[in-house]
N, C-alpha and C positions, 0 to 999 in steps of 0.2 A: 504494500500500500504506500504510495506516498506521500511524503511527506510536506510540511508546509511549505517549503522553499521551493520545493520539483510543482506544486502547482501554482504558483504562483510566479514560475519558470512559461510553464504551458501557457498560462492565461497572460502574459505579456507578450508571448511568440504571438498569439491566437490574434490579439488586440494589433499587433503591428503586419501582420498580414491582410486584417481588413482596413487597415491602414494605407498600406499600399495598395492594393485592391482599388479604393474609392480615388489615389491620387491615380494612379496607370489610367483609370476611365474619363478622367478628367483630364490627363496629359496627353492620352493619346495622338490624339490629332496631334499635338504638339512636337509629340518625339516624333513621330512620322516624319512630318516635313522636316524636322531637323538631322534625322537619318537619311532621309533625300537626301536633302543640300550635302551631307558626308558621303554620299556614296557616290551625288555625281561628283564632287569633286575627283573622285579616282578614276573616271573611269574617261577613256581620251579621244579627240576626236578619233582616231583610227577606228576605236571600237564602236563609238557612234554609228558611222560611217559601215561598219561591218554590220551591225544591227538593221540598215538601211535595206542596205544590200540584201540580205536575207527575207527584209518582206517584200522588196522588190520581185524576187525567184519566186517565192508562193506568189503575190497577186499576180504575177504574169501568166502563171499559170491557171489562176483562179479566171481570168480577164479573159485570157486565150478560150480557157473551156465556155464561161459565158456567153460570147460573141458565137462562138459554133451552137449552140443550143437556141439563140431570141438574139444575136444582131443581124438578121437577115429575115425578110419576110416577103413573098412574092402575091401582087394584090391584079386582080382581072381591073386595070384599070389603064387607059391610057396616060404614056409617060410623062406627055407634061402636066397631066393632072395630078400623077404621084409625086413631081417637082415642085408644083404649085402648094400641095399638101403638108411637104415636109419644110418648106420655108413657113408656109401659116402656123401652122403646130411647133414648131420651134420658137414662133415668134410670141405664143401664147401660154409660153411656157419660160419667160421674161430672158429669151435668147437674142441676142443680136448676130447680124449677119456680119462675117469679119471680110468673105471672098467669097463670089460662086460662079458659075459657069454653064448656063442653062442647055446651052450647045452638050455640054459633055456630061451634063446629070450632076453635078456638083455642087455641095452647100458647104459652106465653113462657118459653124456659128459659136459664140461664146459668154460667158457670161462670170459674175463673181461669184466663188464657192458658197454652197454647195449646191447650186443653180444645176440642173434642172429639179433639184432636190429643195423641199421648203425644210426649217430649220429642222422641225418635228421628226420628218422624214430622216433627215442625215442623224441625228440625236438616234435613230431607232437604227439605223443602218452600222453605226457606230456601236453601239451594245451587243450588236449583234457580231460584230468581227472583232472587236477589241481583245476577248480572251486569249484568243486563237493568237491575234498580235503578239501580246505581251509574249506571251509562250515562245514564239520563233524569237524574239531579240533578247529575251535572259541569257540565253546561253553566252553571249554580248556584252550585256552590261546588267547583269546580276541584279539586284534588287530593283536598278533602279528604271529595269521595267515596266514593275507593277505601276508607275508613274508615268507613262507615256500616254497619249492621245492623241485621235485624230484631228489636226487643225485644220479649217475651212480656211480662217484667216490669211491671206498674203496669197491666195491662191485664185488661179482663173480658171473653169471646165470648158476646156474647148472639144467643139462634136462637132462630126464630119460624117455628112449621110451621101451619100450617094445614089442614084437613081437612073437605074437602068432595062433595055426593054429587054425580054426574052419571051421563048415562046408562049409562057404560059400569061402573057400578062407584062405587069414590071415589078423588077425586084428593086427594093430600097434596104438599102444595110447602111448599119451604124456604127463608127468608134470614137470612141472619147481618150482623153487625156486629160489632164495636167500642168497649168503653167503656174510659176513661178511670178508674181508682180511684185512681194514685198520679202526678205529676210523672217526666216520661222523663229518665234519667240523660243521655241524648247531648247533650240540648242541642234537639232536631228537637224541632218542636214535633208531634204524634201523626198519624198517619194515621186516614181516615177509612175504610179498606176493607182487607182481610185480600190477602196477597198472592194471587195465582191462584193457584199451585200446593196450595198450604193449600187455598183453598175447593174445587179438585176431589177433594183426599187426603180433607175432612169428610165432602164429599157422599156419596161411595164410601163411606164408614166408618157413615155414618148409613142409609145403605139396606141397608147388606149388615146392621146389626140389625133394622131395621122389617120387613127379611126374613123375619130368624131366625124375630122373634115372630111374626109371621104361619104360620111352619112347627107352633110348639112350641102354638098357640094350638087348642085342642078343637073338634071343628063339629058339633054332633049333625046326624046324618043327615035 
């Protein structure tokens, strides 16, 4: 059994563990960021830069299989109606024309991130790939993974449809990109490909208008 000292040993351990308990819940947030800021300090651009690079290789691959599955669609419509269509629909979809070329079925249009995406939209696109992110660039840069995110900011999506006839009709295909207008706050140096889940939410969003107009669009008999 014991004695006075051994529990009044326990109940002091006892009392300074819910002690620390209540300050850790209340610091957390605190030591977090402050384990960031230590951990990126170690870690260098090269590894940055290798961190890059690695979700570069997945979304390329991610991009690649996307665009073969829904960036290509062939509609029974004559082609400069499908030209006419995909300039409206892009345009309604707060894109502007950068360069096109009606002769050759070309549109080049653009806009500020996460444009053809509303914020809503990239915020759910973003939850949805981010796990999978952080996972590939740990191996990188170690904790300070878990602290990365997708930024719209300093970014422009530029999309290039194309519009062409064949026999069944005309085919309009889509790709998109990426630019650079402003230096990224994080520190990462910029990716070169849109996460997947983004490029399936645009695709859908740009077909379901080239739809629309295609519905709203006149056909004399």
């Amino acid at each position: 059994m014991p004695g006075p000292a051994t529990g009044a040993g326990e109940w002091g351990a006892l009392m300074a563990t819910q002690v620390l308990s209540v300050l850790s819940g209340r610091w957390s947030a605190g030591w977090c960021a402050a384990l960031a800021l230590l951990v990126a300090g170690c870690i260098t651009t090269d590894d940055k830069r290798a961190a890059v690079e690695a979700i570069n290789k997945a979304f390329r691959a991610d991009y690649e299989a996307v665009l073969a599955e829904n960036g290509t669609r062939v509609y029974k419509v004559a082609r400069a109606e499908a030209y006419d269509a995909v300039r409206v629909s892009m345009a309604r979809l707060g894109m502007m024309v950068e360069s096109q070329d009606p002769v050759l079925g070309y549109v080049n249009v653009y806009a500020p991130a996460p444009h053809p995406l509303d914020l809503d939209e990239w915020r759910r696109a973003a939850e949805a790939d981010l796990p999978r992110t952080r996972e590939i660039i740990r191996p990188h840069v170690g904790l300070l993974g878990q602290f990365f995110n997708f930024e719209p900011a300093g970014l422009e999506t530029v999309i290039s449809g194309t519009v062409v006839k064949v026999p069944a009709g005309t085919e309009i295909s889509f790709t998109a990109r990426m630019r650079e207008i402003a230096p990224p706050q994080s520190g990462f140096p910029r990716r070169e490909y849109l996460p997947p889940t983004a490029v399936r939410m645009a695709l859908e969003k740009m077909w379901a208008e080239v739809e629309r107009e295609f519905k709203a669009t006149y056909r004399r008999p």
